[in-house]
C-alpha positions as CSV (number, residue, x, y, z in Angstrom):
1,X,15.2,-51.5,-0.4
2,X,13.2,-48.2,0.1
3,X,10.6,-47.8,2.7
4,X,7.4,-47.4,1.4
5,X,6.1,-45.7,4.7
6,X,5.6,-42.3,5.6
7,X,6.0,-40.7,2.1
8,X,3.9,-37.4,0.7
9,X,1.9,-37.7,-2.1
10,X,0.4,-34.6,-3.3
11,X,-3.1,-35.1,-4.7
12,X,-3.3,-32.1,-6.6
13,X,-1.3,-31.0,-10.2
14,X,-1.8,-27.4,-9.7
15,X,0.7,-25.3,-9.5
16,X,2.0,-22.5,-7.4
17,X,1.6,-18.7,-9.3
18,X,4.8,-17.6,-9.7
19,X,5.9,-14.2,-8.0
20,X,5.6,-12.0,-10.5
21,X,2.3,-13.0,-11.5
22,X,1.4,-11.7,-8.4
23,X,3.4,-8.3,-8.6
24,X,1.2,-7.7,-11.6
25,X,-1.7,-8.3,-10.0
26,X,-0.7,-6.0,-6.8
27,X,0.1,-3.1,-9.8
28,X,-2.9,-3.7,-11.8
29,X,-5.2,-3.0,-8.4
30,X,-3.2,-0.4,-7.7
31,X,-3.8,1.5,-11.2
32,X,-7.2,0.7,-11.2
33,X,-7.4,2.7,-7.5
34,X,-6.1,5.6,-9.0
35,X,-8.2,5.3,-12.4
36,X,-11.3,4.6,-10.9
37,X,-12.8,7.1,-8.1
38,X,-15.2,4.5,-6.2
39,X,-14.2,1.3,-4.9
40,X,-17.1,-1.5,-3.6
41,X,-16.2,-4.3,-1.4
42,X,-18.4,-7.1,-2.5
43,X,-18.6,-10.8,-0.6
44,X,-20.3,-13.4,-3.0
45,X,-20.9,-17.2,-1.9
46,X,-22.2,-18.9,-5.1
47,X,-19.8,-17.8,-7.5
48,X,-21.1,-19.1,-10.7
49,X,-19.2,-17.5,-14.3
50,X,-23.1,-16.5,-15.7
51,X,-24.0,-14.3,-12.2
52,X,-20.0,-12.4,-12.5
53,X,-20.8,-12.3,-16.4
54,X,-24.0,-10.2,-15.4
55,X,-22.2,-8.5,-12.5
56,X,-19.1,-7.3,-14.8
57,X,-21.8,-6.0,-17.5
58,X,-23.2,-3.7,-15.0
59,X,-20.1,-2.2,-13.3
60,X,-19.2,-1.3,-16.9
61,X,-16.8,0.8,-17.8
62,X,-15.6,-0.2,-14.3
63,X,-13.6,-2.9,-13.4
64,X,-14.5,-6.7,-11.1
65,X,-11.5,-8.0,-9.5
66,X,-11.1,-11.0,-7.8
67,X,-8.1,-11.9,-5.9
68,X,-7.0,-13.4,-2.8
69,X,-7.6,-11.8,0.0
70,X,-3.5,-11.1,1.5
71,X,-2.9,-10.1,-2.5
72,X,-5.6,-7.5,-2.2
73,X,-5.0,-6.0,1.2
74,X,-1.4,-5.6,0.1
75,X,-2.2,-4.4,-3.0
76,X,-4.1,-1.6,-1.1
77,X,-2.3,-0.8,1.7
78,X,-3.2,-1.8,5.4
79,X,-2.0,1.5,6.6
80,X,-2.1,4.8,6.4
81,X,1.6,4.5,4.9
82,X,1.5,2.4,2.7
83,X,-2.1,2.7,1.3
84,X,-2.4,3.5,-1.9
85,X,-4.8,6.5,-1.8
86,X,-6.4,8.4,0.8
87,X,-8.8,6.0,3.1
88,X,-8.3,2.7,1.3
89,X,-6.3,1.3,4.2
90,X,-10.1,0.8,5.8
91,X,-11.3,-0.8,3.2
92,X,-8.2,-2.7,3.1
93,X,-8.8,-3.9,6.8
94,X,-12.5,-5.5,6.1
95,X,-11.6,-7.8,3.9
């Protein structure tokens, strides 16, 4: 018979994101950087879907993306060579 012992149950029924969802991701930020000529860095702890409602309302016609943090560093560069425009790499680094 088969041991019962030792074996990994995953608790969770999400899935991983596929690869490409994450390409678009990385090119959509990356448009956006080019579209847009300011970019804010913005921490928030309690983050309810009525406060980002309000918070997306008033960065209008500009744009609230929320990503992981790897996705968005890549997405803008962590160095001066691969950054997508002029000085993002910093921004890039305090995330």
């Amino acid at each position: 018979p088969k041991s019962k012992r030792n074996k990994v149950i995953t608790l969770t029924k999400t899935k991983k994101k596929p690869k490409e969802k994450k390409d678009t991701l990385i090119e959509e930020i990356r448009t956006s950087c080019e579209k847009f000529s300011r970019l804010y860095l913005v921490s928030i702890e309690n983050e309810r879907n009525t406060f980002i409602q309000a918070v997306r309302h008033k960065l209008r016609p500009g744009r609230l993306i929320c990503a992981k943090n790897k996705v968005m560093q890549l997405a803008l560069g962590t160095t001066p060579a691969t950054e997508c425009q002029d000085g993002v790499h910093q921004i890039a680094n305090r995330i």
